[in-house]
N, C-alpha and C positions, 0 to 999 in steps of 0.2 A: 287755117285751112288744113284740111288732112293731107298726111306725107303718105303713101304708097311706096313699099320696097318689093321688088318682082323678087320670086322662089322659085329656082329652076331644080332641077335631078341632077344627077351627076352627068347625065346624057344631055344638057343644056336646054331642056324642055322645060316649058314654062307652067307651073305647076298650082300655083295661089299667089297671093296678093297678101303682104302684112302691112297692116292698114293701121295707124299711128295719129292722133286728135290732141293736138297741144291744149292742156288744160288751164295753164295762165301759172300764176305766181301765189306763195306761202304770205301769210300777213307777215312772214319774218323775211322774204323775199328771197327764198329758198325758191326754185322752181317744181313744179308737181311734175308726180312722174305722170306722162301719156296714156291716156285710156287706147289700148289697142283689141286688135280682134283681126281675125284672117278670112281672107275671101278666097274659096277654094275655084278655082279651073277648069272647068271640063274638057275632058282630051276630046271632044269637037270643037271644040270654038278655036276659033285664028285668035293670032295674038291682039290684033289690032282689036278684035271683038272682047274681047276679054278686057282687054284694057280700061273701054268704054264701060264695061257692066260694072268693074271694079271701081270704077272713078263716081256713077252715082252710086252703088250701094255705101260707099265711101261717104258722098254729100247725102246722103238719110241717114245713117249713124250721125254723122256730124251735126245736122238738125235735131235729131232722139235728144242729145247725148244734152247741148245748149237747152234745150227744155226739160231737161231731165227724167226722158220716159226710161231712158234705159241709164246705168251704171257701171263705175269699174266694179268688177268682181275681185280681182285681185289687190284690194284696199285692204291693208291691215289695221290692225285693233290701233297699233302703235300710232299710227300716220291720221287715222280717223278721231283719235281720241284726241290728238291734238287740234285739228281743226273744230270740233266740238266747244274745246276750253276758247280757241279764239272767239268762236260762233258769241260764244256765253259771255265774252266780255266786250265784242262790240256791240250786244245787245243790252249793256250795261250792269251786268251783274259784277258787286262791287270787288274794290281789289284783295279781300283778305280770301273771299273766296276764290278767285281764280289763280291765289299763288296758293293757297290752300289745296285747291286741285293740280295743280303742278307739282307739287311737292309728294300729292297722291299715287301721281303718274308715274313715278317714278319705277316703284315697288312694280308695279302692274306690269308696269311696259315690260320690265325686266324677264318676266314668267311668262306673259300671252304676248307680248306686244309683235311678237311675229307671226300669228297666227292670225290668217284672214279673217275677216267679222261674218263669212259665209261659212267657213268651218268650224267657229266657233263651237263651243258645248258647253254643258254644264257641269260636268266632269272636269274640264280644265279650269272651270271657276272656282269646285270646290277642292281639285288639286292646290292651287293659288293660296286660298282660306284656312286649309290646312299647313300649309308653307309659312307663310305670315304668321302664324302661332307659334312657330319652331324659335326654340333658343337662338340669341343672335340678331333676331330681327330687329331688335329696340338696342339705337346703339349707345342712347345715354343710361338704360340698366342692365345690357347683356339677355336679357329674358323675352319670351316673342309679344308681338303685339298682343293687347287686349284686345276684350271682342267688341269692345269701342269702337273701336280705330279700324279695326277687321272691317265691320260693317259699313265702316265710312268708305273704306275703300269697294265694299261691295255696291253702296248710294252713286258712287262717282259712274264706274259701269256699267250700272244700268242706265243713268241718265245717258251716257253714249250710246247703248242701243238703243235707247230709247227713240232719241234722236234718227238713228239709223234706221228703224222700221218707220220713222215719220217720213223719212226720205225714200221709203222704197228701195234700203239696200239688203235688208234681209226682211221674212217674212214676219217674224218673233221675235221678241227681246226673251233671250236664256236664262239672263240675272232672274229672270221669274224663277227660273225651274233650280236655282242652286239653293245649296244646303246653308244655312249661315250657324255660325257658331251661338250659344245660350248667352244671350245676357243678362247678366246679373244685375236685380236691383240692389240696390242700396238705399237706402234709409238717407234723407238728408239729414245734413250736418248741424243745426242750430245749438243757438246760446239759451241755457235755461235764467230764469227772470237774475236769481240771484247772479249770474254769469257777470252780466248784463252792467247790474250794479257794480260791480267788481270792476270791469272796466270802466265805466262813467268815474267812477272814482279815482284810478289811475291815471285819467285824460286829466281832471284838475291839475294834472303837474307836469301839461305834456306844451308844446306851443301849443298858440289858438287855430293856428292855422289846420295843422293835426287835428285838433280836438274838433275844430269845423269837418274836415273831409268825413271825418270817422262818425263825429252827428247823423251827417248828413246820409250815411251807409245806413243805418241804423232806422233812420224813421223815414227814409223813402223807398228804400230796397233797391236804389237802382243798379245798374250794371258799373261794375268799376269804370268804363269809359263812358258812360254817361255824366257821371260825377266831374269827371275831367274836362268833357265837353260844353258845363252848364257855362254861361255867360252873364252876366250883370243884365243884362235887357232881359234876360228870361227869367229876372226875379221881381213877382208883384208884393209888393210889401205890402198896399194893400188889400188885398186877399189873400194874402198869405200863400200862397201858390209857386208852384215852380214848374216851367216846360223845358221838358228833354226834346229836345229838335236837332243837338249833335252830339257825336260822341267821338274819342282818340284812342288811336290806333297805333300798333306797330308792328312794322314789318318788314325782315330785314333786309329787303330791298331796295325800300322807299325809308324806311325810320318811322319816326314819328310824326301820326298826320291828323286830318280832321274827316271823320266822314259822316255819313247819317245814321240813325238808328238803325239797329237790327231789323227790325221789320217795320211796316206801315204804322202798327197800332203800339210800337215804341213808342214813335210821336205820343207825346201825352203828356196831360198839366197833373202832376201832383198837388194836392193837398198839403200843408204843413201845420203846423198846430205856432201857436204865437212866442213859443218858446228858441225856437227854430228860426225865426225873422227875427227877433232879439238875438240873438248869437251869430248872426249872416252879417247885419247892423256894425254889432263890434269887431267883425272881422274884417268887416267893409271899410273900416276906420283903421284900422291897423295898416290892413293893404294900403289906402293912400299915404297913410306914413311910410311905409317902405317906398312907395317909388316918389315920395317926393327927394327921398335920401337918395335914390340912385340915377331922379333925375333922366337925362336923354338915354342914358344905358335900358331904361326901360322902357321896349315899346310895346306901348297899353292893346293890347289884344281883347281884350273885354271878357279875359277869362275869370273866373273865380280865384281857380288855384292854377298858376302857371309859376316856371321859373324864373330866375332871378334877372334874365333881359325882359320877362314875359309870351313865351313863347310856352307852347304847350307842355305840360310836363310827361314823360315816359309812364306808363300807364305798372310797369314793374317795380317805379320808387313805389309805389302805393304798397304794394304786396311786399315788399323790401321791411317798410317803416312798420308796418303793422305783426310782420315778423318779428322786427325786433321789440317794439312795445312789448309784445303778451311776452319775449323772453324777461324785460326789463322787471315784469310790475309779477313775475310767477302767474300768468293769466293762460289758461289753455288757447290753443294754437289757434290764433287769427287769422282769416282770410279775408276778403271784402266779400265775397260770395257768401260767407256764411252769415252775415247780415243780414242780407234779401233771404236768404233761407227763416232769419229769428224774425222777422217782420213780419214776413209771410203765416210762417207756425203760428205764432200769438195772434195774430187777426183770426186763425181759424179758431183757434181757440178763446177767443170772445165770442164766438157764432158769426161772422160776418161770410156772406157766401163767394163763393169758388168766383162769380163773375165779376164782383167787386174787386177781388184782390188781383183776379188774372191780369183788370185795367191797369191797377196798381203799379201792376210786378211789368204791363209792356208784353204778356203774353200774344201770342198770332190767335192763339186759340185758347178758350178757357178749357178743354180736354187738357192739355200739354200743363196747366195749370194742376189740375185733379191727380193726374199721372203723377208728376213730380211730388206730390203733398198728400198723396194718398194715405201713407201708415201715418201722418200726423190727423187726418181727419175721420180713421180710426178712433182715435185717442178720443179726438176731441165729439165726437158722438156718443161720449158718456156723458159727456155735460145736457146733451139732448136724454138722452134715457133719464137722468136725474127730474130733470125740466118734468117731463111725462110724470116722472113718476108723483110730483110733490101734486099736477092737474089733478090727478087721476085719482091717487092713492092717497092721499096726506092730506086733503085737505080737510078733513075734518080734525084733523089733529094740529089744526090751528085754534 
């Protein structure tokens, strides 16, 4: 129910009405602050009269306000932005993203977070974006944020206005109208053929279980938590096939978890070639000799590659071991990402098209596909010009 407080002069005359609409409770159970608004007085009205007008213009706001025709005005970016990140995580969106935006929040809040979402501007956005670049910002290398991370922070913003003109709190989301800083493409990073060899050959002398995960990087492209996530039920040995259905995460609030793929069309059954189920086979035999040796300390998770009680492994020993490999064997700098990159490259480079490989790779979209692999599929439309030319040109010189 609305709280009414009387406003008199300093002459004890009764003047307006500040009129006060409890809004309920924070998901963190913080209480919101009051949506108010003031009901002015007319020096004819008796107080008795007044009171009455002030008491329903009171219960119509308070009906507005429950159905949401009308809004606080004085809701800042900061207070808004957080109820947003709630919004987005009891509607399920997963948890790397909404500590991901949390962690966004922070920088932001710091700049605009006190500026109402009705004074907003665009000028304070690209003040912010500017700021964010400035030495200092990045405090594991002293140097400002990339225009990576910029624009992440500018994706988060909008999606809060965004929100907020779907709610009728402002008329326009600004993030349209701000400046973003140039990004730079870069050229991805893959392994050339001979690379390639060079490592296969250095895994001969590595465990199987390594020499499994790092296969496995290799001729399926997947996501480093994919690979972690695979389970023994999600391998058809006969069809040779493998489905990505979960993947492992970390985060360090929660640690090390299990969640779903990245997007919808992650879900997806790769292809393996019979080399690849020959090598799962003898690793699948190895792994039950280890936990027959370790016995109850192992509890069988159905993972592929887990640790030594069976529990999921941290998704950074990966990137760790494959560090030290390429120092061990003189091999240029290993990632697990740049495998789904040399997978990808060589498919185009055999001719295989953008929508094939995008299913491959677990792309949303085959665009996002093309974008990332563009200067490789430069390259590789010389092997197309050649093709033309031997049709066209050469073949009488057969």
């Amino acid at each position: 129910m609305a709280n009414l407080q009387e406003r008199r002069d300093k002459d004890g005359k009764l003047i307006s009405y500040s009129i006060r609409i409890y809004r309920g409770r924070s998901q963190d159970g913080k209480q919101l602050k009051p949506f108010t608004a003031t009901f002015e007085v007319k020096p004819t009205w008796s107080e008795k009269s007044a009171r009455k007008k002030a008491e329903a213009y009171a219960a119509t706001l308070e009906d507005q306000f429950k159905k949401g025709l009308i809004n606080d005005t004085r809701q800042t970016f900061a207070s808004y932005c957080d109820y947003v990140i709630a919004l987005k995580e009891q509607r399920g969106a997963k948890h790397s993203t909404v500590y991901r935006y949390k962690a966004l929040a922070v920088r932001i809040d710091e700049k605009i977070g006190h500026i109402k979402l009705t004074d907003l501007r665009a000028d304070h956005l690209n003040d912010l974006y500017t700021a964010l670049a400035q030495t200092g910002q990045n405090q594991r290398t002293g140097k400002g944020l990339s225009a990576k991370t910029i624009v992440e922070h500018h994706r988060l913003i909008s999606t809060v206005l965004e929100q907020a003109v779907k709610e009728g709190l402002i008329p326009y989301n600004v993030a349209r109208r701000a400046t973003l800083p140039k990004m730079v493409h870069r050229d991805v990073n893959y392994f050339q053929l001979e690379d390639v060899e060079r490592i296969r050959e250095a895994l001969k002398l590595e465990p199987i279980k390594w020499r499994t995960i790092t296969h496995l990087f290799l001729i399926t492209g997947a996501r480093r938590g994919e690979i972690l996530g695979l389970k023994w039920d999600k391998v058809n040995f006969q069809q040779n096939t493998l489905t990505i259905s979960s993947t492992i995460l970390y985060s360090p609030d929660i640690g090390v978890y299990e969640s779903v793929p990245k997007t919808e069309k992650s879900r997806r059954v790769i292809a393996v070639p019979p080399e690849t189920i020959q090598l799962l086979q003898e690793y699948r035999q190895w792994q039950n000799e280890q936990k027959a040796l370790l016995k109850t300390y192992y509890q069988d998770r159905g993972y592929l590659f887990a640790q030594e009680d069976g529990s999921p492994m941290h998704p950074d020993s990966v990137t760790d071991w494959l560090g030290k490999f390429s120092q061990r064997h003189n091999l240029p700098h290993i990632n697990p990402h740049a495998f789904r990159h040399t997978m990808a490259s060589m498919l185009y480079y055999s001719g295989v098209d953008s929508v094939s490989i995008s299913q491959r790779l677990g792309h949303a979209q085959v665009s996002t596909t093309a974008n990332i692999y563009a200067h490789v599929m430069e390259h590789a439309d010389q092997k197309n010009a050649d093709i033309l030319a031997n049709v066209f040109f050469h073949k009488d010189q057969k």
